[in-house]
C-alpha positions as CSV (number, residue, x, y, z in Angstrom):
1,X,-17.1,26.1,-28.8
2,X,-19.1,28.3,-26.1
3,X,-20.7,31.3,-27.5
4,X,-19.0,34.8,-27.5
5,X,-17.6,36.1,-24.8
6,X,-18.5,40.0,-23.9
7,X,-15.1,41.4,-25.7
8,X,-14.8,38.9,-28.5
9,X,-12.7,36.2,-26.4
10,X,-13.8,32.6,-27.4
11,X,-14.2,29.8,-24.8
12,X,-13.4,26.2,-25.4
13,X,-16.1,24.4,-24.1
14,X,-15.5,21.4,-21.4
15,X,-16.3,18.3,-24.0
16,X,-13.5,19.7,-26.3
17,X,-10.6,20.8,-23.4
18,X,-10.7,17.2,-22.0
19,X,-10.3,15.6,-25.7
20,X,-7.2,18.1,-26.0
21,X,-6.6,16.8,-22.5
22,X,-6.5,13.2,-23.3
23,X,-5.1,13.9,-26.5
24,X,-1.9,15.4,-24.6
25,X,-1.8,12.2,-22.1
26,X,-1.8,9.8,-24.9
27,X,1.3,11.8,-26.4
28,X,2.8,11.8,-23.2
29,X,2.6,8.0,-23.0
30,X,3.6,7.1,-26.1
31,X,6.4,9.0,-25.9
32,X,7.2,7.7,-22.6
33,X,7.0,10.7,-20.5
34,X,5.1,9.2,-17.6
35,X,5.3,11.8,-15.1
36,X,3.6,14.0,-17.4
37,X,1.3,11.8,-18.2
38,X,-0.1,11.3,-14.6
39,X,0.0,15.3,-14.1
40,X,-2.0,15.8,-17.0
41,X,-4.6,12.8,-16.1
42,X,-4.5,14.2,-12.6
43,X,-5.9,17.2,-13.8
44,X,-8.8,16.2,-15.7
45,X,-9.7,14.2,-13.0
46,X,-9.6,17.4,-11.0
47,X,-12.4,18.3,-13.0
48,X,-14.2,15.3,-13.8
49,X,-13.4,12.6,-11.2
50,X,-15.3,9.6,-12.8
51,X,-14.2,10.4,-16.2
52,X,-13.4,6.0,-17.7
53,X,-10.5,7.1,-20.2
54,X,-8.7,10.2,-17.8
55,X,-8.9,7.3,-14.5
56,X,-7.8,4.6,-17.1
57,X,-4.6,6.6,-18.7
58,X,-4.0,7.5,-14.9
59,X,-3.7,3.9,-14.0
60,X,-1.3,3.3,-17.0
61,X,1.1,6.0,-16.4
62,X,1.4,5.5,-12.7
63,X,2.0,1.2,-13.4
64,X,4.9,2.5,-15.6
65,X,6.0,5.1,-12.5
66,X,5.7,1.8,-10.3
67,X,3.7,3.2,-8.0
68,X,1.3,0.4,-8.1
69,X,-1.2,0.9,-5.2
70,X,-2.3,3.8,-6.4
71,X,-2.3,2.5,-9.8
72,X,-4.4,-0.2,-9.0
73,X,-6.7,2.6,-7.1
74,X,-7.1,4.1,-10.6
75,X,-8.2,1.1,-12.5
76,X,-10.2,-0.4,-9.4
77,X,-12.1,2.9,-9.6
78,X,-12.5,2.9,-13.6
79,X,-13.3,-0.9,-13.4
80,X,-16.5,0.0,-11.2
81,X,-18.3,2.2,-13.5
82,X,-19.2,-0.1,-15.9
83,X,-17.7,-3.7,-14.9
84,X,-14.4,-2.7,-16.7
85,X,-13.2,-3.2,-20.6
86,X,-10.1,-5.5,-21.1
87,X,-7.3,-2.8,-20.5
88,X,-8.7,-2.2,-17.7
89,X,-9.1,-5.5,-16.5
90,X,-5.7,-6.2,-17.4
91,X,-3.8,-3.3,-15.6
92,X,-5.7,-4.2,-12.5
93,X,-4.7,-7.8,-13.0
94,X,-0.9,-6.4,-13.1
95,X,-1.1,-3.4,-10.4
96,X,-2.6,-6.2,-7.9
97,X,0.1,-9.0,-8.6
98,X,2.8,-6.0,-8.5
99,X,0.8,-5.0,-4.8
100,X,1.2,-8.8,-4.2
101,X,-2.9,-9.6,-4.0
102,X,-2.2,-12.9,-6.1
103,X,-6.4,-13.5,-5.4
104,X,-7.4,-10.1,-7.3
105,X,-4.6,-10.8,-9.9
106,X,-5.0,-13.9,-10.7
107,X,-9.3,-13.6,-11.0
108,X,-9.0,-10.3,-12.9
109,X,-6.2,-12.0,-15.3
110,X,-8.1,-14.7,-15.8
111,X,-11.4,-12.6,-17.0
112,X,-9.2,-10.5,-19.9
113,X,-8.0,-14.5,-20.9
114,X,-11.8,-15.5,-21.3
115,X,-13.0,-12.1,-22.8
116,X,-9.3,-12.0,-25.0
117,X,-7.5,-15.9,-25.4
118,X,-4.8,-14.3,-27.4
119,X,-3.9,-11.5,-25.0
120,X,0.3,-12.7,-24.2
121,X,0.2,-10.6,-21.5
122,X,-3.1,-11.5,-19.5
123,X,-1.8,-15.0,-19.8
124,X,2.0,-14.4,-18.6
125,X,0.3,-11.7,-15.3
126,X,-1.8,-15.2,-15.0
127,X,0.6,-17.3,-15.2
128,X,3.0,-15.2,-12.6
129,X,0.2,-14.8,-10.1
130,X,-0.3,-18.5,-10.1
131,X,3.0,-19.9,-10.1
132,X,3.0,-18.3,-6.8
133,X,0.4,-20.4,-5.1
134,X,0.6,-23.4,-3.8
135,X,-0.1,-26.7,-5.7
136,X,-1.2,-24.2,-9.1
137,X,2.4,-25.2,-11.0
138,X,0.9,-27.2,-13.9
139,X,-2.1,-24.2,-14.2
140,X,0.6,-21.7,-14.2
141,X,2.9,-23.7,-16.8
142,X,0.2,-23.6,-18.8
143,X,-0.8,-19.9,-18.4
144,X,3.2,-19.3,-19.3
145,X,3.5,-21.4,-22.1
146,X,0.5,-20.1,-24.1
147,X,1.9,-16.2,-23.4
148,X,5.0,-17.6,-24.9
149,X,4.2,-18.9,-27.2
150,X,1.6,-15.7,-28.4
151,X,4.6,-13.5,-27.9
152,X,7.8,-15.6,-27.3
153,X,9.6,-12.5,-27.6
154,X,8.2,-10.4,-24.7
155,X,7.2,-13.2,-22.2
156,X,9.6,-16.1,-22.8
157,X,10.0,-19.0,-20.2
158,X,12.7,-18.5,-17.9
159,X,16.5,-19.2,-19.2
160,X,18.1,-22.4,-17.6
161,X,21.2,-20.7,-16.4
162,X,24.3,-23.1,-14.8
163,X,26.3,-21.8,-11.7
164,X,28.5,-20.8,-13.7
165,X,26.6,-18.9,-16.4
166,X,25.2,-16.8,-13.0
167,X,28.8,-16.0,-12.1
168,X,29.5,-14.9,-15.7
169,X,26.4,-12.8,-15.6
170,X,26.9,-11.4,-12.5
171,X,30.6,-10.4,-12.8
172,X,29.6,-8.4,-16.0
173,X,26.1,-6.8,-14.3
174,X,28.2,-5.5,-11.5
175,X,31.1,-4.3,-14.3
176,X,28.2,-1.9,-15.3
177,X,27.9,0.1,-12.4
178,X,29.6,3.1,-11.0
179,X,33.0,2.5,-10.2
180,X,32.0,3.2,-6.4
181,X,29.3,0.6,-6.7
182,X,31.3,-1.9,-7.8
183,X,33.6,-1.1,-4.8
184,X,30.6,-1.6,-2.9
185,X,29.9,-5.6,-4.6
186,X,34.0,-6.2,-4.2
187,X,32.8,-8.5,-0.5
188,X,29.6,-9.5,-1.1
189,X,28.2,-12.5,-1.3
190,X,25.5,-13.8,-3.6
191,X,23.1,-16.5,-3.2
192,X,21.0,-17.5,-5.7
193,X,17.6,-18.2,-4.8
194,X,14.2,-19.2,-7.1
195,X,11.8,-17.0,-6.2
196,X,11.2,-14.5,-2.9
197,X,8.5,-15.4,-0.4
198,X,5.5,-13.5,-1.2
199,X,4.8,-12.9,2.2
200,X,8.0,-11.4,2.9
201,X,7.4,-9.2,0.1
202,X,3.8,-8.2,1.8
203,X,6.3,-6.9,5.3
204,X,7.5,-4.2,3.3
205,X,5.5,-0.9,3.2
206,X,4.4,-0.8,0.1
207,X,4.9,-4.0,-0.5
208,X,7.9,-4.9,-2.8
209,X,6.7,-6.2,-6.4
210,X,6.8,-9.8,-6.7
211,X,9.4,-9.4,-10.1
212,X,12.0,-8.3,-8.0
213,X,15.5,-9.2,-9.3
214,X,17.7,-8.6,-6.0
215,X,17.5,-8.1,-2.8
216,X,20.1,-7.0,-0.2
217,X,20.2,-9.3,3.4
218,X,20.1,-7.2,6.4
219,X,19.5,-3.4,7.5
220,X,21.1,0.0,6.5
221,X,23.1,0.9,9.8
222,X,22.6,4.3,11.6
223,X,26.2,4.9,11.1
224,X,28.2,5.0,8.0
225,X,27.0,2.4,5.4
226,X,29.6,1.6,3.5
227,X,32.0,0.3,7.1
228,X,28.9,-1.8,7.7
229,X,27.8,-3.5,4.0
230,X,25.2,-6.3,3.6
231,X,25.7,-10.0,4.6
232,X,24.6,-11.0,1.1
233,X,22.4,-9.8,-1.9
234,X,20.0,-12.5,-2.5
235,X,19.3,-12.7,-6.6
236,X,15.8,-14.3,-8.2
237,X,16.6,-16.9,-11.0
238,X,13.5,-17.1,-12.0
239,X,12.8,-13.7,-12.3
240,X,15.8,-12.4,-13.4
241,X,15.7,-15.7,-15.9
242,X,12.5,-13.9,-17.7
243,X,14.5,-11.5,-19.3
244,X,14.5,-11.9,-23.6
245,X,18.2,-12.3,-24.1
246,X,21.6,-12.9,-21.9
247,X,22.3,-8.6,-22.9
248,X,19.1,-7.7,-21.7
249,X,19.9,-10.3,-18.2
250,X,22.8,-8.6,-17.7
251,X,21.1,-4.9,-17.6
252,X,18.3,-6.1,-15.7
253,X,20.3,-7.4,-12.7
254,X,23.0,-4.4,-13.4
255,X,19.4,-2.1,-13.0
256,X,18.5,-4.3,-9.6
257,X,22.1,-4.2,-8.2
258,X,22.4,-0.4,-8.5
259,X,18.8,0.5,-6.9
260,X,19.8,-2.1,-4.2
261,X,23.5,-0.4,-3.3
262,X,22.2,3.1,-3.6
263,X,19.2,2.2,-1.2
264,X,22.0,0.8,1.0
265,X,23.5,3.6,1.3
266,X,21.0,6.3,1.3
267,X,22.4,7.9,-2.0
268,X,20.8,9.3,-4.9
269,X,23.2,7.8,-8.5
270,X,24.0,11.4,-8.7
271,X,25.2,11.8,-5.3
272,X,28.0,8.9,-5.8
């Protein structure tokens, strides 16, 4: 600590209020409280802006938040003070692919695999950001395979669904929701697609993450939404197909159909 203070009042000096800092950030991840996470990072970057671990923990928090642009800020900016250690690395491996730069992903993956072969996750972001490329399928298989088998239980291959396993899955996603939003599914159609287009994804401002699950066809009117629904809601296989077990499928697409109604119709879940 700082020496006395005229009046006897001890100061903390700066070294030990940004460990107490840091030490309240990493509580707040771990126990999942992101927003206070990236209010308490925010802050010691008020006060030291280049600071590796506050700009690293920053980065973390706000990927959880999904607000990956400026998560991907966070870790560009810790990765340049010193090349970048492997966290690092990997979160700006996973912000870019989420902010659709399959490039930066896929060569920042890639380093965390040669500095860390058995890192699951820098092989499955690698895998992801390559499968989306064309002619990279056999690189990408083989990105995928080795995360799953590191961690099958986290990053397993996609499930081979039939048409009618999909119908199943979907009828009891949609059962899920508020009664109102499954008034909203009653007439829509679903069309099952593979993957979305990455460059549609990239028309969206920010762009829409690559993992998306669903995705509703058409444009919320200027007059009441729910006399005007969409054409369709497109769904992923491949993504949605990534999930560990058919339960968690099920509240995965139940997850993507509410946060595509609600958008729809300019609602808040609270608000139904």
């Amino acid at each position: 600590m700082d020496d006395e203070l005229p009046g006897g009042v001890w100061r903390v000096d700066a070294d030990t209020q940004q460990s107490l800092r840091l030490e309240r950030i990493r509580t707040a991840l771990d126990d999942g409280a992101w927003e206070e996470a990236a209010l308490e990072a925010e802050e010691l970057l008020d006060e030291a802006p280049q600071h590796p671990e506050g700009l690293f923990l920053l980065g973390e928090a706000l990927l959880e938040l999904a607000d990956f642009e400026l998560a991907r800020a966070c870790y560009e900016q810790r990765v340049r003070l010193d090349g970048g250690d492997s966290p690092s690395l990997l979160g700006l491996a996973i912000s870019a692919f989420q902010s659709c730069d399959l490039p930066v992903a896929v060569e920042t993956a890639r380093e965390v695999v040669r500095r860390q072969p058995d890192n699951a996750e820098a092989h499955y972001y690698l895998g992801l950001a390559l499968e989306r490329q064309p002619g990279r399928m056999t690189e990408a298989l083989t990105e995928l395979s080795a995360a799953a088998q590191l961690d099958p239980d986290l990053f397993p291959l996609p499930m081979q669904l039939r048409d009618k396993d999909w119908e199943e899955v979907v009828g009891a996603a949609v059962m899920r929701l508020h009664p109102r939003l499954q008034t909203f599914y009653k007439a829509i159609h679903f069309r099952l697609e593979d993957l979305p287009a990455v460059q549609e994804l990239r028309d969206h401002d920010p762009p829409l993450p690559p993992t998306i699950g669903a995705m509703y066809v058409g444009q919320p009117p200027d007059g009441d939404p729910w006399h005007e629904l969409p054409s369709a809601v497109r769904l992923f296989a491949r993504n949605l197909g990534r999930a560990s077990t058919p339960e968690d499928l099920v509240g995965q697409l139940s997850r993507a159909l509410q946060e595509e109604a609600l958008d729809w119709l300019g609602l808040s879940l609270e608000e139904l």
